[in-house]
KEMAR-367005 format. One line per 3 residues: number of its first residue (from 1); their letters; for each residue z, y, x of N, C-alpha, C. Coordinates in steps of 0.001 Angstrom, whole numbers, plus 524288, in hexadecimal, padded with zeros to 5 digits. Layout:
<recs>
NUM	a	Z/Y/X/Z/Y/X/Z/Y/X  ...;
</recs>
This chain:
<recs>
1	xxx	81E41/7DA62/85172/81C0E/7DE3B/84DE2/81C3E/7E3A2/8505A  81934/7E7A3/84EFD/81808/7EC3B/85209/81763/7F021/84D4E  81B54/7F32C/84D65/81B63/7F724/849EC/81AFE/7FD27/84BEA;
4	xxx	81590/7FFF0/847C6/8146F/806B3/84AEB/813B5/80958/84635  81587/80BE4/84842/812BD/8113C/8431B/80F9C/8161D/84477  80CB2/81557/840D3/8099E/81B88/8423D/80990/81E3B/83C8B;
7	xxx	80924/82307/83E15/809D3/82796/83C17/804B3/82B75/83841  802D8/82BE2/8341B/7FEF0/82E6B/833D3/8004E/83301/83008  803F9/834F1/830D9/8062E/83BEB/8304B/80854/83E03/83536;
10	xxx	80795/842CD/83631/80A79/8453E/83AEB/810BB/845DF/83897  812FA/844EB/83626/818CA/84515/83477/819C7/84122/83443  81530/83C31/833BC/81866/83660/83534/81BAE/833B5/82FE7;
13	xxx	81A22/83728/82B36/81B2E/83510/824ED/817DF/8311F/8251C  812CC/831AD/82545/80FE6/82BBA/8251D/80EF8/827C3/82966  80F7B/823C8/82907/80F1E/820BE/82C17/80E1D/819CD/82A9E;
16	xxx	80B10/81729/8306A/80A87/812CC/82F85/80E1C/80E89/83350  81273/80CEB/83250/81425/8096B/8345E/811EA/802E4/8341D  810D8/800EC/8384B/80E80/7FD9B/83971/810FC/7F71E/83D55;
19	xxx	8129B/7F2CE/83A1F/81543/7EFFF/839FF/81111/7EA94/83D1D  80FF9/7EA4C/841B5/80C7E/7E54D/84317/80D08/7E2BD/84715  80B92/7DCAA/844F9/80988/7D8EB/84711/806A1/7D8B9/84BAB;
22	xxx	8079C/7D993/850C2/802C8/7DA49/853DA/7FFF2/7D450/8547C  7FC0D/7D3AD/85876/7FB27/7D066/85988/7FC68/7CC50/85E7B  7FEF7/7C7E9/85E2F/80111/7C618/8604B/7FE55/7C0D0/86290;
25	xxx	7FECE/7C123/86A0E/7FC7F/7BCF3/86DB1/7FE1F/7B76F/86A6B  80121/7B767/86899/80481/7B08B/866B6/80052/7AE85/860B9  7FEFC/7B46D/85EC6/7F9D0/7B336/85D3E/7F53E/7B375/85AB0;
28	xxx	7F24A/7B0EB/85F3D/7ED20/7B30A/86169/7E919/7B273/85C4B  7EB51/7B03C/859D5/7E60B/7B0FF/85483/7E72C/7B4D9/84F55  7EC3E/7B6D8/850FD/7EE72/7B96A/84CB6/7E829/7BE46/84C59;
31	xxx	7E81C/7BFA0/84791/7E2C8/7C3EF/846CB/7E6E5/7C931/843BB  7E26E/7CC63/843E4/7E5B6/7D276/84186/7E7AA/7D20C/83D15  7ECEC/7D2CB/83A97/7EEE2/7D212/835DB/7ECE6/7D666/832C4;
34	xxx	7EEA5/7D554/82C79/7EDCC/7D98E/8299C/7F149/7DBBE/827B7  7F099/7E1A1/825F1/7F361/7E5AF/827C3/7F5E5/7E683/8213A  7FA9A/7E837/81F13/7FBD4/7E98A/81CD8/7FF05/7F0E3/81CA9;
37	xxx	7FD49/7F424/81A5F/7FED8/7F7A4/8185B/80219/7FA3F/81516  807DD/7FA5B/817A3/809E9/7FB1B/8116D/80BAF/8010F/81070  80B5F/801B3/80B93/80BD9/806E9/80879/81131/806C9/80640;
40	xxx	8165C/808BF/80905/81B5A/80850/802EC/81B45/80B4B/7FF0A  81E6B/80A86/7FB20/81EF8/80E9B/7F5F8/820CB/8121E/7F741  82281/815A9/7F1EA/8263A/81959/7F27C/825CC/81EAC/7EECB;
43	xxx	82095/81E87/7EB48/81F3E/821FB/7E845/81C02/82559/7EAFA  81B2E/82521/7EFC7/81834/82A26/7F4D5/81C29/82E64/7F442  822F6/82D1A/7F466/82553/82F44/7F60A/82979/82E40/7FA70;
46	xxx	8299E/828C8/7F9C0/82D97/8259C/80005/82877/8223E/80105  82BC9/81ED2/80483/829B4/81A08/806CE/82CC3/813F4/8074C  82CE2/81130/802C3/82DD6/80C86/802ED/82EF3/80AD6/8071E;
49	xxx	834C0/808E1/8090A/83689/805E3/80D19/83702/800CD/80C0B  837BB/7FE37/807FD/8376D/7F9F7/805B7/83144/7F80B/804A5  82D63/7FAA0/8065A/8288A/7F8FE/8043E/825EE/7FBDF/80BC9;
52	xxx	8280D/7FC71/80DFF/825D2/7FD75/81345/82836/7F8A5/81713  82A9F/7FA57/81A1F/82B11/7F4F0/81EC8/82C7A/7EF10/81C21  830AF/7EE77/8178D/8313A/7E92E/81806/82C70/7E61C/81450;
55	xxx	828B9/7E852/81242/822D8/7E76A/8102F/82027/7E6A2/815BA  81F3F/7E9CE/819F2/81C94/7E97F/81E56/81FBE/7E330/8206E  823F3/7E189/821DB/824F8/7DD6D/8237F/82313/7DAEA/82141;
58	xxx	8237D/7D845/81BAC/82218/7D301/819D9/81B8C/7D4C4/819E8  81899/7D7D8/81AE4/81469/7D66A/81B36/812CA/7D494/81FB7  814ED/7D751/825AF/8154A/7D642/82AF1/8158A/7CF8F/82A26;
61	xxx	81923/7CC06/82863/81B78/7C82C/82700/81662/7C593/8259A  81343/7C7D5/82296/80DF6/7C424/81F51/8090D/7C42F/8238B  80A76/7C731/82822/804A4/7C717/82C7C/803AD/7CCF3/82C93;
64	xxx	80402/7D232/82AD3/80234/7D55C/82A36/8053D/7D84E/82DF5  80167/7DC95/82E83/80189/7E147/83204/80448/7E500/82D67  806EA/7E890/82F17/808F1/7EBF4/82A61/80A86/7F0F9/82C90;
67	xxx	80918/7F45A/82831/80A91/7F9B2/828F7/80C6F/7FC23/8257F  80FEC/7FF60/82418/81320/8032A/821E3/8104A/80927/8220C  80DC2/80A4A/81CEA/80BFD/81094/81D5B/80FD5/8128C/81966;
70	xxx	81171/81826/81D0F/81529/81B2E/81B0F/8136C/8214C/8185F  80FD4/82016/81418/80CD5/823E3/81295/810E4/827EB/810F8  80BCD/82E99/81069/80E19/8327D/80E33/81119/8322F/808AD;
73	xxx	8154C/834D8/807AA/818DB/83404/802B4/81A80/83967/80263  81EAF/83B46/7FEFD/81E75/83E6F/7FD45/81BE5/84449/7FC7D  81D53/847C9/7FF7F/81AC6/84C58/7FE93/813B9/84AAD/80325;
76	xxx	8148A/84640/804AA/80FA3/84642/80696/80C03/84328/8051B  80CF4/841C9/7FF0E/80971/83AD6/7FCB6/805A5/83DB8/7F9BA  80562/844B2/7F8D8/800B3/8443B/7F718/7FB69/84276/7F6B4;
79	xxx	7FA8C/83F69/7F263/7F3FE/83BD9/7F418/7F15F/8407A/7F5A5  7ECA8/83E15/7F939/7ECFB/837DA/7FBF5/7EF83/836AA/801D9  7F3A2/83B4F/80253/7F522/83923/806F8/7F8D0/83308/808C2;
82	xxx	7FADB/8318D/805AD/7FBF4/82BBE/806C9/7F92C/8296B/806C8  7F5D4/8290A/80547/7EF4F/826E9/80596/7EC3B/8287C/8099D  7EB8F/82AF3/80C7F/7EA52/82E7E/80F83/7ED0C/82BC6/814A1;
85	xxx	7F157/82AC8/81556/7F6B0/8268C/81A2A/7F431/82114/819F0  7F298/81F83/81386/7F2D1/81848/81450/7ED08/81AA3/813C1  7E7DA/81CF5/814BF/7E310/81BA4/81895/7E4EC/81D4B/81E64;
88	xxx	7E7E4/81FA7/81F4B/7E6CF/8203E/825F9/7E9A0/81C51/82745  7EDDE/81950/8254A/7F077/81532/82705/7EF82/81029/82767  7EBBF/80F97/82535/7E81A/80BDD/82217/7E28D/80A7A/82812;
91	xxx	7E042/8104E/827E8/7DB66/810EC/82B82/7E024/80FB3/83024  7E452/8110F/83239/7E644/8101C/836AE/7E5FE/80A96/83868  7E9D8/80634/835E8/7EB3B/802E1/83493/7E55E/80002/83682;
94	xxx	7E149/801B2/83420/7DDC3/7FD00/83472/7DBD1/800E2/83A7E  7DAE6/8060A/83C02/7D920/805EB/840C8/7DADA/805A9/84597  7E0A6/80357/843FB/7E29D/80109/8485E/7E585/7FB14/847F8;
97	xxx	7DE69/7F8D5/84376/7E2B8/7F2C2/84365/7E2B0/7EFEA/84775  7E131/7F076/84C16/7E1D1/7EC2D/8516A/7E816/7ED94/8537F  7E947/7F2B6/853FA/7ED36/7F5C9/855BD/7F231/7F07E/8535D;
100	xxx	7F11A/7F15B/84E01/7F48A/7F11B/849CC/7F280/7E8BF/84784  7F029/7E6DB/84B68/7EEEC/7E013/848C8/7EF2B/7DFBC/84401  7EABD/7E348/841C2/7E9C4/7E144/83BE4/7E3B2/7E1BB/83A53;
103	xxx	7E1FB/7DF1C/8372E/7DBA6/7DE03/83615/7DC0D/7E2BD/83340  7D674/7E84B/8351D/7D6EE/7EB62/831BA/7D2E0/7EAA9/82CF8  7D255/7E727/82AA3/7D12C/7E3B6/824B1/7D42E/7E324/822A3;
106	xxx	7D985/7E2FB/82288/7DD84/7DEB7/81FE2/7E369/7E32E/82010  7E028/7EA0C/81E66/7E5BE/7ED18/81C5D/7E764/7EC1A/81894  7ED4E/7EAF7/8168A/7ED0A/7EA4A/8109D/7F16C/7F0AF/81050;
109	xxx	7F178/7F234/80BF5/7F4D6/7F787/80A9C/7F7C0/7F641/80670  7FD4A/7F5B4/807F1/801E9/7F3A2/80579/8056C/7F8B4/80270  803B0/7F9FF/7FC56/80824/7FE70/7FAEA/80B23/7FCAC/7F62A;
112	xxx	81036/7FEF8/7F68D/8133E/7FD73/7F2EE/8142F/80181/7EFD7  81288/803A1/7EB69/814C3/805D4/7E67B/81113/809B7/7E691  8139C/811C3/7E9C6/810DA/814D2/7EAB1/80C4B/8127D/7EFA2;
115	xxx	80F5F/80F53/7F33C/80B04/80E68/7F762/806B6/80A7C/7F54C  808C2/80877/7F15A/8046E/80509/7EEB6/8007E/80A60/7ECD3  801FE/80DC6/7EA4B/7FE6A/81035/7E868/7FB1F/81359/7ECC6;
118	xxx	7FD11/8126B/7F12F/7FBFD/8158F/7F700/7F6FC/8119C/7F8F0  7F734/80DA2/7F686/7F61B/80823/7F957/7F13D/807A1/7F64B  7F10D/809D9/7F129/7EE3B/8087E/7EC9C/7E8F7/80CAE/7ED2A;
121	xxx	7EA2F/8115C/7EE45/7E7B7/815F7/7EFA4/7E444/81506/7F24B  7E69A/813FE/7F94C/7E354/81480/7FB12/7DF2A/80F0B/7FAD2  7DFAE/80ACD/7F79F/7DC92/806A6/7F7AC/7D858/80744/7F3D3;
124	xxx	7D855/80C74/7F0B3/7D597/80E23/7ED83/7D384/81271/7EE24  7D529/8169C/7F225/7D318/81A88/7F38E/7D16B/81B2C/7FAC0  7D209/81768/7FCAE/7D0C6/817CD/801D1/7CAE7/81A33/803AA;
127	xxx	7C7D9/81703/7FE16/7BF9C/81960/800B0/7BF7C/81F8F/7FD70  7C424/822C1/7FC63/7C28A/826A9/7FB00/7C260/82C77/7FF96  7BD19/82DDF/80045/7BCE5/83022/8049B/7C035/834E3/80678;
130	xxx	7C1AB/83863/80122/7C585/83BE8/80308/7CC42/83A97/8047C  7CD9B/834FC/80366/7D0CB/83477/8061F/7D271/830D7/80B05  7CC20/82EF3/80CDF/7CB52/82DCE/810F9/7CBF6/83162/815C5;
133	xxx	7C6F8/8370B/813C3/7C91E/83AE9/817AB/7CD84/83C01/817AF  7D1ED/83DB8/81422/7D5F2/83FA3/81442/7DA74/83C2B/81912  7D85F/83730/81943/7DC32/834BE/81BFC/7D915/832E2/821F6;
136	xxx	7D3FA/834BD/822C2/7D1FD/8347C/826FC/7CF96/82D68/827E5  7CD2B/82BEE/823DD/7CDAF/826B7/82574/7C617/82715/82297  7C631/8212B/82414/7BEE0/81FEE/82295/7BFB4/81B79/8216B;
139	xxx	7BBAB/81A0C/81ED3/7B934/81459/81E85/7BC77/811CB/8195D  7BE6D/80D73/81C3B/7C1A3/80A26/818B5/7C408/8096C/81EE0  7C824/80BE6/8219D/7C9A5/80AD7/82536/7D12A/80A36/82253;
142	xxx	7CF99/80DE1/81EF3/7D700/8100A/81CEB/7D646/80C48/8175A  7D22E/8072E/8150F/7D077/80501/8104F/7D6DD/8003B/812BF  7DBCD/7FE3C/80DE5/7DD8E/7F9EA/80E4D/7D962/7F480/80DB5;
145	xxx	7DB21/7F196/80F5E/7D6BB/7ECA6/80E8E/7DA49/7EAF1/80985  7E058/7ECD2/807C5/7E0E6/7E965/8033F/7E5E4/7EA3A/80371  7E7A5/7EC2D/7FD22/7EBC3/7EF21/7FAF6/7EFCD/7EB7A/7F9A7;
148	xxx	7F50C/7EBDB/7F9D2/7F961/7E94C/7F928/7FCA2/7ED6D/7F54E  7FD9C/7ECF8/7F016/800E4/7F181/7EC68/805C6/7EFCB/7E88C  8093B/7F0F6/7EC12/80DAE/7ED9A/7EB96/80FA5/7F366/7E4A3;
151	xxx	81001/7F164/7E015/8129A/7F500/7DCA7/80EAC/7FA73/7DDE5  80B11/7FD4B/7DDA9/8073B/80136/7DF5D/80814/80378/7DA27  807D7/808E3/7DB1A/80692/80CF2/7D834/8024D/80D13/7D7E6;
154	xxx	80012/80CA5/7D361/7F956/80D93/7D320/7F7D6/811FF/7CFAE  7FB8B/812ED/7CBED/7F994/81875/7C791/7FC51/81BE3/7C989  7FD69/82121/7C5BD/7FF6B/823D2/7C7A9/803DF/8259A/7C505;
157	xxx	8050B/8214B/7C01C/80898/821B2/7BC82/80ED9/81FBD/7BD1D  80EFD/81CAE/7C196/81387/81C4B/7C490/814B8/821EC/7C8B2  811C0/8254F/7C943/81211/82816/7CBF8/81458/82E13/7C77D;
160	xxx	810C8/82D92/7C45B/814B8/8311E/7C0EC/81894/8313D/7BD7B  81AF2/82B22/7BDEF/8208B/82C84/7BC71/82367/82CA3/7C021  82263/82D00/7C589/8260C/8300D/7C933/820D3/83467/7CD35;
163	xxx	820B0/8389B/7C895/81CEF/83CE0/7C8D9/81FC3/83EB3/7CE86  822F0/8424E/7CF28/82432/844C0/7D3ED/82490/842EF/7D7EE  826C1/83E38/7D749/82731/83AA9/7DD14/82242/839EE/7E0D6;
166	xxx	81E66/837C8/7DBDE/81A9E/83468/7DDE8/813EE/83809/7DCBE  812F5/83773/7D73C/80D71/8398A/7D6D5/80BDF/83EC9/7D909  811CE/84456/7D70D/80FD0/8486E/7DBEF/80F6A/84798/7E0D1;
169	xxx	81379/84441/7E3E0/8113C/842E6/7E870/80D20/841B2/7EBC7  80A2E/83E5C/7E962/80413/83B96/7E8E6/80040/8412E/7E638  801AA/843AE/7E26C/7FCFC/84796/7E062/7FD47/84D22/7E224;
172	xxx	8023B/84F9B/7E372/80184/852D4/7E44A/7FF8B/858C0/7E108  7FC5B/85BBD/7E14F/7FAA9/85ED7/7DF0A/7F762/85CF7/7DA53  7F60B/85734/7DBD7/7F145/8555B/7D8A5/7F379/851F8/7D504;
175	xxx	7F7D4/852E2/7D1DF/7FBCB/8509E/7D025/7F8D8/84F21/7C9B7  7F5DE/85380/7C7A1/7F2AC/85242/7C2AB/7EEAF/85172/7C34E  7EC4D/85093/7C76E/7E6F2/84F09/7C9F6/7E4E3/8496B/7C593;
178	xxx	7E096/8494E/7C30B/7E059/843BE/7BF75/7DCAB/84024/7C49C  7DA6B/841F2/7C71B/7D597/83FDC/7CC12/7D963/83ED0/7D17D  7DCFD/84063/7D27D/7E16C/83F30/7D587/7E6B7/83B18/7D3D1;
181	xxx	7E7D7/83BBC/7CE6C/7E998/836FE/7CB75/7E90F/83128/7CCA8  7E2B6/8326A/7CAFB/7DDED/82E09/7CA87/7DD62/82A61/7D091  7DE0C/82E99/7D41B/7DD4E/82D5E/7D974/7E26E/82A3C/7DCA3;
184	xxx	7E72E/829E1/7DA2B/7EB06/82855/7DB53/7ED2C/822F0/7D808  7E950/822E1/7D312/7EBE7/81FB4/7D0CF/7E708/81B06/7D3BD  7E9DD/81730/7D605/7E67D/81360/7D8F0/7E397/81156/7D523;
187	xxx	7E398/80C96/7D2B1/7DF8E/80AD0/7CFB5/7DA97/80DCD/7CD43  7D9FD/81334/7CDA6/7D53F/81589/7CA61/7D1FF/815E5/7CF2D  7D4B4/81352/7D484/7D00A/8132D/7D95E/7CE75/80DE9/7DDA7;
190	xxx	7D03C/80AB6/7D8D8/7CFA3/805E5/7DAC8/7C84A/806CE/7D9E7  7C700/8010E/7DE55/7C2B3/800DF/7DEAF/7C010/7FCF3/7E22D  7BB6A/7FDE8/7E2BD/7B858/7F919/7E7E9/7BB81/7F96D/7EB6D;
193	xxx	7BD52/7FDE1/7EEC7/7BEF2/7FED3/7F155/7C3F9/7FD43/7F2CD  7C783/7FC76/7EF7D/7CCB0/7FB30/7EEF2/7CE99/7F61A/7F216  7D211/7F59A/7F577/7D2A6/7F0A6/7F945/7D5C8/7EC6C/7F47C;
196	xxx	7D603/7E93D/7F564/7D942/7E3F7/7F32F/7DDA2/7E4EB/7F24E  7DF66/7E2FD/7EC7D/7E5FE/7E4AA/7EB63/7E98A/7E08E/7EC51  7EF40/7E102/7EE2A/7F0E1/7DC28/7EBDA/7F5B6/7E0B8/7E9E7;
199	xxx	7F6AE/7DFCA/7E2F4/7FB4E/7E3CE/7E0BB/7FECC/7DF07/7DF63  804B4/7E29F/7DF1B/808B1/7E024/7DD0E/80CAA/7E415/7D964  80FAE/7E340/7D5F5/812F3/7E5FD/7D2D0/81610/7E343/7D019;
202	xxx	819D7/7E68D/7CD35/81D81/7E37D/7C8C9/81CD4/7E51A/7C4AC  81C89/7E30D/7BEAB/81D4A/7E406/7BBEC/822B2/7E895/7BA64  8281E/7E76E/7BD98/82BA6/7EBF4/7BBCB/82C4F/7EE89/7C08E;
205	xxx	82917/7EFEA/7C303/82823/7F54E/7C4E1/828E4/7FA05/7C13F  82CF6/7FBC3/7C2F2/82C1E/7FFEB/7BEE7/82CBB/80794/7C016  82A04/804B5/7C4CB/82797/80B01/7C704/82153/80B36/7C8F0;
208	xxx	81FC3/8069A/7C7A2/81803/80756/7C913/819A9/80220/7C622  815B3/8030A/7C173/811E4/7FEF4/7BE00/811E1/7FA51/7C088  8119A/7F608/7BF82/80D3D/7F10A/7C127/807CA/7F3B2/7BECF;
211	xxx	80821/7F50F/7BB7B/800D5/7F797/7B936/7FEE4/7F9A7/7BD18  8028E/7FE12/7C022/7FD28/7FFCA/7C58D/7FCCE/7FB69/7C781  7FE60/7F73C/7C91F/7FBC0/7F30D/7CC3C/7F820/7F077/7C8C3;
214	xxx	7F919/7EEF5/7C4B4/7F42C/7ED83/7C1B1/7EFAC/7F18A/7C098  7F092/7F5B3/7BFA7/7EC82/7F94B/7C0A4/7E7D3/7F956/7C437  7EB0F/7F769/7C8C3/7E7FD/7F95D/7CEA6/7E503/7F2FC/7CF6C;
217	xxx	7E925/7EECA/7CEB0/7E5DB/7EAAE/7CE29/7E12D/7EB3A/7CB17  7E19B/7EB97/7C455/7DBE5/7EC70/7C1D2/7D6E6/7EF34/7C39D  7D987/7F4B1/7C67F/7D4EF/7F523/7C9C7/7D2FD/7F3A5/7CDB7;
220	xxx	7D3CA/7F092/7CFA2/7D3A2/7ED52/7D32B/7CF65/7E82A/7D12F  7D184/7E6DE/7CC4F/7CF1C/7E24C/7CBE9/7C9BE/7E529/7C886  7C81F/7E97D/7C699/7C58D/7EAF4/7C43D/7C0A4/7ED2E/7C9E6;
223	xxx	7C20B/7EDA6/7CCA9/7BF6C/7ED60/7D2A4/7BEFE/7E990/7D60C  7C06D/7E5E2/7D4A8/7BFDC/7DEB7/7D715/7C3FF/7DF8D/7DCBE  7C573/7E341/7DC22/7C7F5/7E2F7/7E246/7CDDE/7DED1/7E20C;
226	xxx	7CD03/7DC4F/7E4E5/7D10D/7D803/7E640/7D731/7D9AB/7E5AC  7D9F3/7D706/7E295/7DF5C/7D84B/7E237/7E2DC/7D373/7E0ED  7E827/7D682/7E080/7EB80/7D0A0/7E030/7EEB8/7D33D/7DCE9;
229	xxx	7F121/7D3A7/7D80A/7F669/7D4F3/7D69A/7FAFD/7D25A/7D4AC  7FEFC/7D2DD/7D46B/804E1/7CFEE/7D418/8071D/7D592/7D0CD  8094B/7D338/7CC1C/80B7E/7D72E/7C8A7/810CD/7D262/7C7D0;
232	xxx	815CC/7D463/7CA19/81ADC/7D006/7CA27/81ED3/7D4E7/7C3D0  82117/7D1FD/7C3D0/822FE/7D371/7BFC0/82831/7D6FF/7C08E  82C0D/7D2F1/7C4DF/8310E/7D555/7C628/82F97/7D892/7CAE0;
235	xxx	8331D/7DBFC/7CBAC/833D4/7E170/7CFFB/83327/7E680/7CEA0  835F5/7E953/7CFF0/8363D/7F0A7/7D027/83140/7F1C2/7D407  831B1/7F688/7D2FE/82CC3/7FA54/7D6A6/82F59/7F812/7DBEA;
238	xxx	82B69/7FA8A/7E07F/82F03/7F98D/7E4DE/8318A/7F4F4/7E7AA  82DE0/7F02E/7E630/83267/7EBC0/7E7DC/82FFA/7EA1B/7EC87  82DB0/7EC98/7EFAC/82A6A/7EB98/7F3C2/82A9E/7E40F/7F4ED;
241	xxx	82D55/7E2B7/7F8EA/82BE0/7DDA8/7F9D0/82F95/7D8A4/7F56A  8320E/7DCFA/7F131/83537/7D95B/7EDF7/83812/7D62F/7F06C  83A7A/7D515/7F465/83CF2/7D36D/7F754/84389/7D7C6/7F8F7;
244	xxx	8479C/7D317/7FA7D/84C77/7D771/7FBE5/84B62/7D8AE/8011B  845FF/7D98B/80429/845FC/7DC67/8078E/84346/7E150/8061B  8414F/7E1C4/80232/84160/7E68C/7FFAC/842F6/7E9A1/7FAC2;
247	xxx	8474C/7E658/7F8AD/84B3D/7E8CD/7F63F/84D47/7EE63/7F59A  84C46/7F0ED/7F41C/85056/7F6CF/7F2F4/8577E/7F5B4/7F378  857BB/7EFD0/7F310/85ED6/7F1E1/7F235/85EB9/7F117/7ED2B;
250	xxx	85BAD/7EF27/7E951/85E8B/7EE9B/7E46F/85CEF/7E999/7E361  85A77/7E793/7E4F3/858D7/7E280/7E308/8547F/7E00D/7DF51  851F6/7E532/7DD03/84EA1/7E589/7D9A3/848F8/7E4D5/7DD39;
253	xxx	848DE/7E503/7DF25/84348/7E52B/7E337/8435A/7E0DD/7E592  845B0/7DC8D/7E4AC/84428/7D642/7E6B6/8436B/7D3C5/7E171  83E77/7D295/7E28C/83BF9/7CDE9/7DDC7/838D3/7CA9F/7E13C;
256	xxx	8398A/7C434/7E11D/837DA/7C15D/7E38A/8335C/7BF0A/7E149  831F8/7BFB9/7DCA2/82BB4/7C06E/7D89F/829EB/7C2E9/7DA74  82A70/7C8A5/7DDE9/82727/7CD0E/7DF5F/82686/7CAD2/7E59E;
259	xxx	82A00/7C9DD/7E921/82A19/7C91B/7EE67/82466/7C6B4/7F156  82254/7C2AD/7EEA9/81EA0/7C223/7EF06/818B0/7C370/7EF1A  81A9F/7C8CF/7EE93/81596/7CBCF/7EF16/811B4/7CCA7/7F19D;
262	xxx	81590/7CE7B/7F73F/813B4/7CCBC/7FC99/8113A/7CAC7/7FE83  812A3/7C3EC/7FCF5/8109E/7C0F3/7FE67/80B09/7BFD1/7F9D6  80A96/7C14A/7F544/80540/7C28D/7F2F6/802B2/7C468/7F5C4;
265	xxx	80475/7C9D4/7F71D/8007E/7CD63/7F877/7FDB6/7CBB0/7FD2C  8026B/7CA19/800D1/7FFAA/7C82E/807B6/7FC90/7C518/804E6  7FBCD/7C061/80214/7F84D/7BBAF/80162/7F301/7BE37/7FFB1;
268	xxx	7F30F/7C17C/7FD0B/7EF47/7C520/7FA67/7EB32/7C700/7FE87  7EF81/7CA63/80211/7ED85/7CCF9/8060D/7E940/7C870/80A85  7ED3E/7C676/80A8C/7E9BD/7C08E/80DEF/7E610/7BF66/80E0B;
271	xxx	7E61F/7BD30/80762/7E0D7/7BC06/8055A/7DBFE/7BE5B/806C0  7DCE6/7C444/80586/7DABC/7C8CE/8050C/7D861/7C862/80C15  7DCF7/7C89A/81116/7DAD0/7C99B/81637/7D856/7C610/817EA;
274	x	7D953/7C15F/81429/7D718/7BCAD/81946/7D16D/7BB6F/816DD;
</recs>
């Protein structure tokens, strides 16, 4: 395995670490894998360590190429600049998929909670042209081929009951903005456009709804665009692979009803590449 990172801030806050598979003489028919993207939580004020590298292994584990983006957060998450990191990371990724042995058809963009909502954004706002320029990109070069939203923030009503942390962060000056609101809360921009979902959540989550995931699904299905959802009952916010390799230390974050997610989603994804 061959691990690099590159950098797309001059201070080196953002970044894409990059976890791959090269291609190997022993064998000769192996073809370019597909690429997974992952986004951790954190409110767009940390960065999920429990939802960054040991998420990148078990996907490494399923065939995939994988990368870790370490988007802008605190005093720097004003939208749309985290959005703004996952298109240039995105356009990278695929224009250097020979570099990197992965089919650039087959990105999927993996976010969990805030990065779900990071994840959610740009799969709904990618063909909008002013924040295409803003991040220097064209086409559908920085477009995911297909969203993975592990627990996603989709409104913005998880965001204002932890107002200071999170929604000034993201708004900024434009904090009573109702057209900037609108623009953040993902589902009011679902569309043709929108890549393939596969969502997951818990019912006792009890810091983001299961409803934003049903939310974002309905629009989804109200636009025919292809999705998959899993609404499990047991687990806290945060239980990334529900497993005690990603445990907090208390024990509450392993549910073996939830663990299986994973392995949904890869099958999903499959379906979806092959």
């Amino acid at each position: 395995m061959q691990q690099d990172v590159v950098y797309f801030s001059q201070d080196k806050r953002v970044s894409l670490t990059a976890y791959i598979q090269p291609q190997c003489s022993e064998l000769p028919t192996q073809q370019a894998l597909p690429a997974v993207i992952i986004l951790p939580g954190g409110g767009y004020k940390m960065l999920s360590q429990r939802e960054s590298d040991p998420v990148a292994f078990a996907w490494l584990a399923k065939g995939y190429n994988v990368f870790i983006l370490r988007y802008s957060i605190q005093e720097h998450a004003a939208f749309p600049q985290p959005m703004l990191d996952a298109f240039q990371a995105i356009a990278h990724v695929r224009q250097q998929h020979q570099d990197y042995n992965i089919d650039p058809d087959k990105i999927a963009l993996l976010g969990f909670s805030a990065g779900g909502h990071l994840a959610a954004s740009v799969g709904t706002l990618w063909n909008r042209n002013e924040y295409q320029d803003l991040a220097g990109v064209k086409g559908q070069e920085h477009k995911p081929n297909a969203l993975l939203l592990a627990y996603p923030v989709i409104t913005t009503e998880w965001m204002k009951l932890n107002i200071e942390a999170n929604l000034k962060n993201i708004l900024r000056d434009k904090f009573d903005d109702p057209q900037m609101i609108s623009t953040i809360t993902c589902h009011h921009n679902v569309g043709a456009h929108t890549p393939p979902t596969f969502l997951f959540h818990t019912t006792e989550d009890q810091s983001v709804p299961a409803s934003d995931s049903l939310k974002f699904a309905c629009a989804l299905d109200e636009h025919s665009i292809p999705y998959e959802l899993h609404i499990f009952q047991r687990g806290p916010h945060g239980i990334s692979r529900a497993n005690a390799l990603t445990d907090d230390g208390t024990g509450l974050k392993i549910e073996p009803e939830v663990e299986c997610w994973g392995d949904l989603a890869a099958a999903w994804l499959g379906r979806l590449f092959n």
